[in-house]
C-alpha positions in Angstrom: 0.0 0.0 0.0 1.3 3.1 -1.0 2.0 5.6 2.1 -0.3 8.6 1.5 0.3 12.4 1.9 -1.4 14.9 4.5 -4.7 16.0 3.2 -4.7 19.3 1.1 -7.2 21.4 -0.8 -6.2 23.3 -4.1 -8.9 25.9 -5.4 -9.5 26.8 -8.6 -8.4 24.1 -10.7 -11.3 24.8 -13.1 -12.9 28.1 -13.1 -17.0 27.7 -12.7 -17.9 31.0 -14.4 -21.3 32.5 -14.0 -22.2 30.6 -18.0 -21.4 27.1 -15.8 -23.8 24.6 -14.1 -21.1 22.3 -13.0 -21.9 19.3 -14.7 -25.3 19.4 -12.7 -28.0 16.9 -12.7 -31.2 18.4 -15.3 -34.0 17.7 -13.6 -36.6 19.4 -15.6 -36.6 20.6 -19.2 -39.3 22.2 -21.5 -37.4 22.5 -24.8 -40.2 23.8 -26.7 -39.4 21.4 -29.7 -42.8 20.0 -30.4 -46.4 21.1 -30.6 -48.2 24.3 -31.8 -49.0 25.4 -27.9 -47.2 24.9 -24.3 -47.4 21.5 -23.1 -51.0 22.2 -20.8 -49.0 19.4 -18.4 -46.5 22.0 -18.1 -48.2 25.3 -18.4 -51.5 27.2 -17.7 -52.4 31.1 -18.8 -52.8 34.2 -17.1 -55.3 36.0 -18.6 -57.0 39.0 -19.5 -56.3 42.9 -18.8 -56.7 45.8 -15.8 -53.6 46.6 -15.4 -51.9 43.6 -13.0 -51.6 46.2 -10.6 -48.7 48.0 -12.3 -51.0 50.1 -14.6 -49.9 48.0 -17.6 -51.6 48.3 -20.5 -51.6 44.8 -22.4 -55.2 42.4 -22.0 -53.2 38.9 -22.0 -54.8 35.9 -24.0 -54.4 32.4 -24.8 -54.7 32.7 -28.4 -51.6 31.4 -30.4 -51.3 34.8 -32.3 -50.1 35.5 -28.8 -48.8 32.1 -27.4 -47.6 29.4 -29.6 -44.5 27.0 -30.4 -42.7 27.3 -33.6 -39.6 26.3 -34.7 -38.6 24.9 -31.6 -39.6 28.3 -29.6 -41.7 29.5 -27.2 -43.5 32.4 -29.2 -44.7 35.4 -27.1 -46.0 37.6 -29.2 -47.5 41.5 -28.5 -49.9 42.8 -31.1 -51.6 46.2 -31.5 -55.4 46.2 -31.7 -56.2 49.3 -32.8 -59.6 51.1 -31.7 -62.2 53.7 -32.7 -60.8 56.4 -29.7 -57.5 54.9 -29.1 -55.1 52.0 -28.9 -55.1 48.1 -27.4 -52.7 45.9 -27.2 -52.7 41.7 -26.2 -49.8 39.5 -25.1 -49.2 36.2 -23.5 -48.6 35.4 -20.3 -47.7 31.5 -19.2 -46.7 29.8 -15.8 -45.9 26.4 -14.3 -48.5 26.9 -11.6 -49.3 23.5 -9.5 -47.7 21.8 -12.6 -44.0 22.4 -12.5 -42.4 23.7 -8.8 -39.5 23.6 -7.3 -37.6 24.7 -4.4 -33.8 25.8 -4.9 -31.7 24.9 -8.0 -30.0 26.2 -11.2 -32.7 27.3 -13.4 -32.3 29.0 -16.6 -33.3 30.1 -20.2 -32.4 31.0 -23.2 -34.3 33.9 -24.7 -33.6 36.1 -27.3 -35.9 39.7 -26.5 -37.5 42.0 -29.3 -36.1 45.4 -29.7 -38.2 47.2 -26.6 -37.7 50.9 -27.4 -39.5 51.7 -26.2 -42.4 50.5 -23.8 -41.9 46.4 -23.9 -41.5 44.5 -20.6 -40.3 40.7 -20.9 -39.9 39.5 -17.8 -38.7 35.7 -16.5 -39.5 35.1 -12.9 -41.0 33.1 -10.3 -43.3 33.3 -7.6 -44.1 31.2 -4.4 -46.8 28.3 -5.4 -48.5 29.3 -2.3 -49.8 32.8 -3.7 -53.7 31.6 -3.7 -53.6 31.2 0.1 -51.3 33.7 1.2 -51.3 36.5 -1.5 -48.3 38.8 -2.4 -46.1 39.7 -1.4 -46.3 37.3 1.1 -45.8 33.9 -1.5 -42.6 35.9 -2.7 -41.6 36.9 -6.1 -38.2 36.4 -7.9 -37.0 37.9 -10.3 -34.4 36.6 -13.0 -34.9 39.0 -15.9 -36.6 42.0 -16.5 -35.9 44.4 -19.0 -37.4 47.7 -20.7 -37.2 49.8 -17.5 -37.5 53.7 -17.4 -34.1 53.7 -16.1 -33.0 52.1 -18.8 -35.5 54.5 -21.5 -34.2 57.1 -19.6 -30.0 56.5 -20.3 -30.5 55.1 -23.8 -29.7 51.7 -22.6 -32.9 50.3 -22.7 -32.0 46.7 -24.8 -29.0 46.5 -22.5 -30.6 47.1 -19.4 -31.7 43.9 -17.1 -32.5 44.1 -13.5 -33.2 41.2 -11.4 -35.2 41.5 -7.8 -36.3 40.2 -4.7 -39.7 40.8 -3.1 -41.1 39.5 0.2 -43.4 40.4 3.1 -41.5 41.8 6.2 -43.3 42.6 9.2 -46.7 43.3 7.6 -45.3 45.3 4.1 -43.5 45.2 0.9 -39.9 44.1 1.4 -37.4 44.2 -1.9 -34.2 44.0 -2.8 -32.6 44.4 -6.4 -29.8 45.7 -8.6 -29.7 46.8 -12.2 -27.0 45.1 -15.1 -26.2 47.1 -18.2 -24.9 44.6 -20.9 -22.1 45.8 -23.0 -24.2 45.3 -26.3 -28.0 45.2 -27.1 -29.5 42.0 -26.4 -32.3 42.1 -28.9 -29.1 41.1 -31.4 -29.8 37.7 -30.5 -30.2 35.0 -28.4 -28.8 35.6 -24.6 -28.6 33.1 -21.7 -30.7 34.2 -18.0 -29.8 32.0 -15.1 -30.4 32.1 -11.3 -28.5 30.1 -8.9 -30.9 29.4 -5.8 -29.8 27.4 -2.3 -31.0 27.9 1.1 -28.5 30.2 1.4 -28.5 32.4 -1.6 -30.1 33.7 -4.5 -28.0 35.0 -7.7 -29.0 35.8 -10.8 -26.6 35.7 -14.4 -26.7 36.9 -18.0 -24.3 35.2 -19.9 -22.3 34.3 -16.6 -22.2 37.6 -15.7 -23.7 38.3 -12.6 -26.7 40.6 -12.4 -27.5 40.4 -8.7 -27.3 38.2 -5.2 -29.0 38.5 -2.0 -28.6 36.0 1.2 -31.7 34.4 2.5 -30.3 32.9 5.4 -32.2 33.7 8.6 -29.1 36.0 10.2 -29.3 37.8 7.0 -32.3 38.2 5.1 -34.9 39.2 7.7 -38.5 37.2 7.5 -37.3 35.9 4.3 -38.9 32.5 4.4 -40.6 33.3 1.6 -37.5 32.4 -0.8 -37.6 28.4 1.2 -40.8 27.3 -0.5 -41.7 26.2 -3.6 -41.4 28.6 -6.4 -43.5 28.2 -10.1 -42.1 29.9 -13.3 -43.7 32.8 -15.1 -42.6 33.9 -19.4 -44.5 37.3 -20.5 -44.2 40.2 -22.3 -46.2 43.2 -21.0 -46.8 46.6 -22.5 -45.9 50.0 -20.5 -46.9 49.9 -16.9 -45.2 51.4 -13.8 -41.8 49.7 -14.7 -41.2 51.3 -17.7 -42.3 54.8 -16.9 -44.9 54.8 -19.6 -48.5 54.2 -18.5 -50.6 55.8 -21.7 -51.3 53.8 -25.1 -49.9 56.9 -27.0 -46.1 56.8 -25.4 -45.6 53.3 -26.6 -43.3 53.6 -29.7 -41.9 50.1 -29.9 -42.4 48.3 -33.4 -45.2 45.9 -33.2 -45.5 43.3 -33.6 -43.0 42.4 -31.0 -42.0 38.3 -30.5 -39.7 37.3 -27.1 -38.8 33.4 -28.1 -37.5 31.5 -25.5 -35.6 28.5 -27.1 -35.6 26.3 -23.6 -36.0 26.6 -19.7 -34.0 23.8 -17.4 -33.9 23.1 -13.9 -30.6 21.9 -13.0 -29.7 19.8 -9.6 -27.3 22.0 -7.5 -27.4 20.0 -4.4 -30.8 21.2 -2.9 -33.1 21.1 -5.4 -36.7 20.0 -5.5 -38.9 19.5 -8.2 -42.4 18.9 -7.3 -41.5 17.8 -4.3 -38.8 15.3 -5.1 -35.2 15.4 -4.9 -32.4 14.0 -7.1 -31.7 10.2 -7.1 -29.1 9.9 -4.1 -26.5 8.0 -6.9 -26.2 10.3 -9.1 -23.1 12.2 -9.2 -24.3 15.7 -9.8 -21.2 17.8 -9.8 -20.1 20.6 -7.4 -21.4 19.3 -4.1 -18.7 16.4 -4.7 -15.6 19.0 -4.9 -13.8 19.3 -2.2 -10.4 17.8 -0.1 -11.1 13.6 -0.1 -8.7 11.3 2.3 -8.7 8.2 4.1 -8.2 9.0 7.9 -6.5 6.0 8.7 -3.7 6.6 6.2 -2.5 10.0 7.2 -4.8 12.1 5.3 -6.0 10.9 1.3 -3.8 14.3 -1.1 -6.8 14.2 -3.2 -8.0 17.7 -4.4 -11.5 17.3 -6.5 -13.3 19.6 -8.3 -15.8 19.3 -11.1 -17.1 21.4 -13.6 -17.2 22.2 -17.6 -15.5 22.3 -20.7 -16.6 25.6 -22.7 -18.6 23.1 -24.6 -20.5 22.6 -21.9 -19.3 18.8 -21.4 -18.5 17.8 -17.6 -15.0 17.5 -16.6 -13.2 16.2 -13.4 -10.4 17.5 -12.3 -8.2 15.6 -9.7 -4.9 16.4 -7.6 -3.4 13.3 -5.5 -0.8 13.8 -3.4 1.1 11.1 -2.4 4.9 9.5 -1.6 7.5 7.3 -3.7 8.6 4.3 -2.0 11.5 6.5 -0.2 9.0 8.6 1.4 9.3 11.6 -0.6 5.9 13.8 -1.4 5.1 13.5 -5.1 1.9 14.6 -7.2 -0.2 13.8 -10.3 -2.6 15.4 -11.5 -5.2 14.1 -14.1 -9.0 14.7 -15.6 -11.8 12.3 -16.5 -15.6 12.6 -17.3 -17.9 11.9 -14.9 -21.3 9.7 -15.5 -23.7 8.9 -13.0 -21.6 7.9 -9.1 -17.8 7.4 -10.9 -15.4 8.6 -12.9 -12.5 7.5 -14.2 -9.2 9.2 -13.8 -5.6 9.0 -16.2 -3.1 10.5 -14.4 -0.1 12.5 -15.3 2.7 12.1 -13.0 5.0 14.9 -13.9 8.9 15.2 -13.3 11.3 18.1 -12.8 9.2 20.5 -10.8 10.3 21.7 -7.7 9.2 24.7 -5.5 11.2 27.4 -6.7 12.1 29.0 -9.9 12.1 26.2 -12.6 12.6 25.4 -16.8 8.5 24.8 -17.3 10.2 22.9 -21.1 12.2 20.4 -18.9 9.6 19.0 -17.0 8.1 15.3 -18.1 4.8 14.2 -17.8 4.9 10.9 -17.9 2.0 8.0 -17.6 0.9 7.8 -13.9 -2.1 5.4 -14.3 -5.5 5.3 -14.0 -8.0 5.6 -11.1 -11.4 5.1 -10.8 -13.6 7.1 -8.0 -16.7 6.0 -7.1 -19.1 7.6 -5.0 -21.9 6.5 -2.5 -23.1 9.9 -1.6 -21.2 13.6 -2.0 -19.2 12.6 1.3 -18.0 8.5 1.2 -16.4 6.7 -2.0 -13.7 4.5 -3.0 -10.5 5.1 -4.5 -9.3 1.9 -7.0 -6.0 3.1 -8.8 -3.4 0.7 -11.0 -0.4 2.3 -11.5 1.3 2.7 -14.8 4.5 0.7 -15.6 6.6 4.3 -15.0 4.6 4.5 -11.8 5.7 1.3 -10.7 9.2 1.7 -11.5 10.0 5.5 -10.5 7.8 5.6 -7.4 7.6 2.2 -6.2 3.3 2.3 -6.9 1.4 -0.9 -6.6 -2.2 -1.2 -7.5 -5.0 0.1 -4.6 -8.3 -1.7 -5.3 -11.7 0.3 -3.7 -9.8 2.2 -0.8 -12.6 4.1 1.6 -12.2 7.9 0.9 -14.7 10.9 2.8 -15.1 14.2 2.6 -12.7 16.1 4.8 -14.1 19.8 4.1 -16.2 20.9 0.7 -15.0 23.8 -1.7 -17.8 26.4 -0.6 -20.8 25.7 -2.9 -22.5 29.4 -2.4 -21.6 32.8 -3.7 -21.1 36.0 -1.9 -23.7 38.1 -2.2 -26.0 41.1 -0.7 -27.6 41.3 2.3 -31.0 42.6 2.9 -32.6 43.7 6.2 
């Protein structure tokens, strides 16, 4: 048996940018690819006009000149209705309502907005699934995307302009917390990526990995927040003028209409916590971040081995995995090695490089030669095995023999939540 090095825990091996979701579990999907209407086991209407308590001026339908799928796209689409003494305009409005809900997760979209200059609202959000018994603000409200604000109208900006907010019920009124994003280019050019990142610790939302906003919902933080630790449902509409935008008479709206917001998908990944309709992720499933961390065997001085998962910029999942460990004289080496991993393993080749030493060093002379190949496989995101046969270099510069399903654990995790703001 090889003679093991002291535990150790090296950061930022692979760089989970705000576009990642760490080789997550999905665990829900709408990819809008077949039909000529949402999936009614997936989504319901809101319908009909009065404002929504904004002062907006759209009446919302169910028609599919309003909501339809085509080529492979939800289709929300605003339309002018002209009148005898003014103007009228319809959109759609759909949400997962006591069909689709979940609690915490990575959920996001990809959505490509119609020019909003100026007096178009899309909006992705959620709201708590309790809203019929408790009301708002009370169910909460979340947030991810929301563009075509006066603040935006106001500075030019208005197709670059996302904000993303929290509202809740503190002590009896209207509690909120948000922050504004201003892109570096117009985002009706195309198709643009909206993601929020929820735990029982935080909320954070993302465009195109860029972070928009974060709050912490944690008890000592977020005060009477409990609203954000129960079951959201997901809401997709476009809405015309209205208190958000500054613009609450037919005649101000200048946009071009017809106007279409297409969202090509919406996915709810696994980040640890997630719940979707009540159930969690199958326990064998290896879904990613949770699992990265410092791994060891406490009877053997301490395991070396430095995990971390996450992806390619293809969005494939990688592993990537430091061991440290001794040759046969006692002396602390390392390898260092990647593999892909699918469903409670993955399979490691190491690289067992020669010729660096702490200190100034030729980066040309060093070798990296075969070091083997390991296998990890895990029970849960704290116990696995560690099976490894060496390579014949292995074997003959380091004095390695095979180790077949060695207990590993968990010493300590690399921190799953992001920093974020706090609101009182």
């Amino acid at each position: 048996m090889i003679k093991m090095f002291r535990y150790f825990v090296l950061t930022g091996l692979l760089a989970f940018t705000g576009s990642s979701v760490y080789a997550q579990q999905l665990m829900w999907s709408d990819e809008f690819d077949s039909g000529t209407v949402p999936n009614p086991e997936n989504w319901s209407y809101d319908l009909g006009g009065g404002g929504w308590g904004n002062n907006e001026l759209q009446t919302y339908t169910d028609e599919t000149e309003n909501v339809r799928i085509g080529n492979g796209n939800l289709v929300i689409n605003v339309e002018e209705k002209p009148l005898v003494n003014g103007r009228a305009f319809t959109s759609g409005r759909v949400k997962t309502e006591n069909k689709l809900v979940f609690r915490y997760g990575t959920i996001e979209a990809r959505i490509k907005i119609p020019n909003l200059a100026d007096g178009l609202w899309p909006a992705f959000w959620t709201l708590g699934n309790n809203i019929g018994e408790v009301g708002w603000p009370s169910c909460g409200e979340l947030d991810v995307m929301e563009m075509g604000s006066a603040a935006g109208i106001s500075a030019g900006t208005v197709n670059r302009y996302v904000t993303s907010t929290a509202h809740w019920e503190n002590d009896g009124t209207h509690a909120e917390y948000g922050l504004p994003y201003t892109a570096p280019a117009d985002l009706d050019d195309g198709y643009h990526l909206y993601r929020m990142e929820w735990t029982p610790e935080f909320v954070a939302t993302y465009l195109d990995g860029e972070r928009v906003f974060a709050i912490n919902i944690e008890p000592e933080s977020c005060s009477d927040c409990t609203e954000f630790h129960e079951p959201h449902f997901i809401i997709l509409n476009v809405a015309v003028g209205g208190n958000y935008t500054g613009l609450v008479n037919a005649d101000q709206i200048t946009a071009n209409l017809p106007a279409e917001m297409m969202v090509d998908y919406i996915r709810i990944y696994n980040n640890g916590f997630t719940e979707v309709n009540g159930e969690t992720a199958p326990e064998d499933v290896v879904v990613g971040l949770q699992y990265s961390g410092s791994w060891y065997n406490a009877d053997q001085d301490g395991h070396g081995f430095s995990v971390e998962f996450g992806e390619l910029p293809d969005g494939s999942p990688l592993a990537v995995i430091y061991w440290y460990t001794y040759d046969s004289l006692g002396n602390p080496i390392f390898m260092v090695g990647s593999g892909t991993p699918t469903e409670d393993r993955v399979e490691i080749d190491f690289k067992s490089p020669v010729g660096m030493q702490y200190g100034v060093f030729d980066p040309a002379s060093v070798m990296r030669e075969d070091g083997g190949t390991a296998v990890f496989e895990f029970s849960d995101a704290d116990n696995g095995t560690f099976s490894y046969t060496p390579s014949d270099f292995s074997v003959g510069a380091w004095g390695h023999s095979s180790i077949e399903a060695l207990p590993i654990t968990k010493l300590f995790a690399i921190p799953v939540s992001d920093s974020g703001g706090s609101a009182q």
